[in-house]
C-alpha positions in Angstrom: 5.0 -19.6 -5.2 4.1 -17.9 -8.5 0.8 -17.2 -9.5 -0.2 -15.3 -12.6 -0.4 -11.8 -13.3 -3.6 -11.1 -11.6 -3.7 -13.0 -8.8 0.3 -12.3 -8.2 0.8 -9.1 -8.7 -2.8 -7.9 -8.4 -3.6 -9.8 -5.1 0.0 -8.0 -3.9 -1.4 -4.7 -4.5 -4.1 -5.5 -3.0 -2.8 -6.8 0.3 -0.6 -3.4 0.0 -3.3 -1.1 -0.3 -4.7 -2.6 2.6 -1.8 -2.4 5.4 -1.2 0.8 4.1 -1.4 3.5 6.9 -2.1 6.4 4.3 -4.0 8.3 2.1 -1.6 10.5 0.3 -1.4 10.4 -3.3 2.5 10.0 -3.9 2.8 7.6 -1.3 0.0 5.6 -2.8 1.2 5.6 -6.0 4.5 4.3 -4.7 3.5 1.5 -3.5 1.2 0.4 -6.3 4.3 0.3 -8.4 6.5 -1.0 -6.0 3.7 -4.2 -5.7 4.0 -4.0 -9.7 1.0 -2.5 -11.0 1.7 0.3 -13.7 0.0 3.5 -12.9 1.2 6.8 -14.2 -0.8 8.9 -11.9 -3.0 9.2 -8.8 -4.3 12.6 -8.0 -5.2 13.0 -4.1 -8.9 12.7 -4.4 -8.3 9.5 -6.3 -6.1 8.4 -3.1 -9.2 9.0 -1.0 -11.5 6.7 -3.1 -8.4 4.1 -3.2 -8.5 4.4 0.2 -11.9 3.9 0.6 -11.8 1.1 -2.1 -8.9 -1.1 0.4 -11.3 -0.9 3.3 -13.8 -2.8 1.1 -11.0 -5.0 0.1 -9.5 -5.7 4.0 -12.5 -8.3 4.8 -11.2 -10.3 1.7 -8.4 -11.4 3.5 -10.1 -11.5 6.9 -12.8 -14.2 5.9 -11.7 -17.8 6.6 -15.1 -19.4 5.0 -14.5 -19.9 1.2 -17.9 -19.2 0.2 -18.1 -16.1 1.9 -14.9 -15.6 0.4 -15.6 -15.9 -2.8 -19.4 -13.8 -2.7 -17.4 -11.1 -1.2 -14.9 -11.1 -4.2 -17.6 -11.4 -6.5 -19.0 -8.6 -5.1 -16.1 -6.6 -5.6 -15.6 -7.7 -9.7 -19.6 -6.3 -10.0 -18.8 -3.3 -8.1 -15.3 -2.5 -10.1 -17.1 -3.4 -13.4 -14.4 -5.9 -14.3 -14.3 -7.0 -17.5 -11.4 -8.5 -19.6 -9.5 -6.3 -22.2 -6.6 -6.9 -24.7 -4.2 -4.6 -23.9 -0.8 -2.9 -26.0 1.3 -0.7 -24.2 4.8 0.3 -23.8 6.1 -1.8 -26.2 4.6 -5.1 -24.6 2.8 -7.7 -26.6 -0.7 -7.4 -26.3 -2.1 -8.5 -22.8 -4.7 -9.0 -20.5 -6.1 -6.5 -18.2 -9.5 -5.7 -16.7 -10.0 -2.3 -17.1 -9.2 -0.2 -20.5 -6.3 1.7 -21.0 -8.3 4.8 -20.8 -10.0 4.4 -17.5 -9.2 6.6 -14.5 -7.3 5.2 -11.9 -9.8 4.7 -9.3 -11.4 2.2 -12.5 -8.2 0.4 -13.1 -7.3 -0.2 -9.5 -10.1 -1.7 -8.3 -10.4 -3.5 -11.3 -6.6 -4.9 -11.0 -7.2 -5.7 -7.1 -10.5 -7.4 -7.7 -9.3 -9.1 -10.8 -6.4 -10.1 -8.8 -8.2 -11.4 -5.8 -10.5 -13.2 -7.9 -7.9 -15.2 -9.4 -5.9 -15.9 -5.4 -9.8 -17.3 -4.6 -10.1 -19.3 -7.8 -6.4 -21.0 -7.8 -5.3 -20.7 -4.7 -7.5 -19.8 -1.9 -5.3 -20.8 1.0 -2.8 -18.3 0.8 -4.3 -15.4 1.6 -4.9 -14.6 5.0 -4.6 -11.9 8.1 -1.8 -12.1 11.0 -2.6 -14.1 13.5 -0.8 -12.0 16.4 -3.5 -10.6 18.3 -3.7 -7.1 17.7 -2.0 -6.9 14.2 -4.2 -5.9 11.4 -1.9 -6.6 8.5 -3.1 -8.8 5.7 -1.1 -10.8 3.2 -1.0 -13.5 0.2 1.1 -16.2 1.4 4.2 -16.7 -1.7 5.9 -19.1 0.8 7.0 -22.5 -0.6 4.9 -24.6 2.2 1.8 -22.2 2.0 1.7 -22.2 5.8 2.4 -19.0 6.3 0.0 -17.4 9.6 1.9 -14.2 10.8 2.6 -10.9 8.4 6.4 -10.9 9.8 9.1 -12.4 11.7 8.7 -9.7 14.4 4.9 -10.5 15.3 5.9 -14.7 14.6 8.5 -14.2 17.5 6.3 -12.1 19.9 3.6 -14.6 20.0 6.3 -17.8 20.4 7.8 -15.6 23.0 5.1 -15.1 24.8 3.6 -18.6 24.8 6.8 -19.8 25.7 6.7 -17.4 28.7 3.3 -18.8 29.7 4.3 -22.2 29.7 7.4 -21.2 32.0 5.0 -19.8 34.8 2.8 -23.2 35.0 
């Protein structure tokens, strides 16, 4: 499924920054692009704050009520002081983002996730979501065609079918 910039990309980044297991600048930076988010630079006290920033953005994905849902994303757009901005850079036609070009990092990341996860909410609030194998923490925004998606990966989908099909085999 495609959803626009914001709450594709964005929300991806999001979900990334989440799941990931580390704080360290390069790697951060990484994966921001590698979700599609354009950042030149992250220095290692900006990874902290990111870090600190995807903690606030884990119960997101972890709330099944959408009202909750959606206070806890607004909360996020106050705190990240979203606000829409035309943007021209590297050649693109001018675009929408919701931080300036020239904020910092930390500014334009939470502004992109909470942008992002704002628009997920809006359109499409049903595909994001946590794992449901007990014990995984990983989050995720559901880009399946049937939207039905409940388990991060094929590995945790298969060890909780295996293991109810083991339970039914005992009775």
């Amino acid at each position: 499924m495609h959803f626009n910039p914001y709450g594709g990309a964005a929300a991806q980044v999001a979900a990334a920054l989440v799941n990931a297991s580390t704080c360290a600048a390069a790697e951060l930076l990484t994966l921001i692009r590698t979700e599609g988010m354009t950042l030149t630079s992250l220095t290692e006290e900006e990874a902290t704050e990111t870090a600190i920033w995807a903690q606030r953005l884990r119960p997101v994905f972890e709330e099944t009520d959408p009202a909750t849902r959606a206070d806890l994303v607004n909360t996020l757009l106050d705190d990240s002081a979203c606000r829409p901005y035309i943007s021209r850079h590297d050649g693109l036609p001018p675009h929408l983002h919701y931080a300036s070009e020239n904020a910092g990092s930390v500014s334009r990341i939470r502004a992109y996730t909470a942008g992002g996860l704002a628009h997920l909410v809006c359109d499409a609030p049903d595909r994001i979501g946590h794992c449901a194998s007990p014990g995984c923490a990983t989050v995720y925004v559901d880009t399946s065609r049937n939207g039905r998606r409940r388990f991060c990966s094929t590995r945790c989908a298969t060890r909780v079918h295996v293991a109810q099909h083991r339970d039914r085999q005992r009775v």
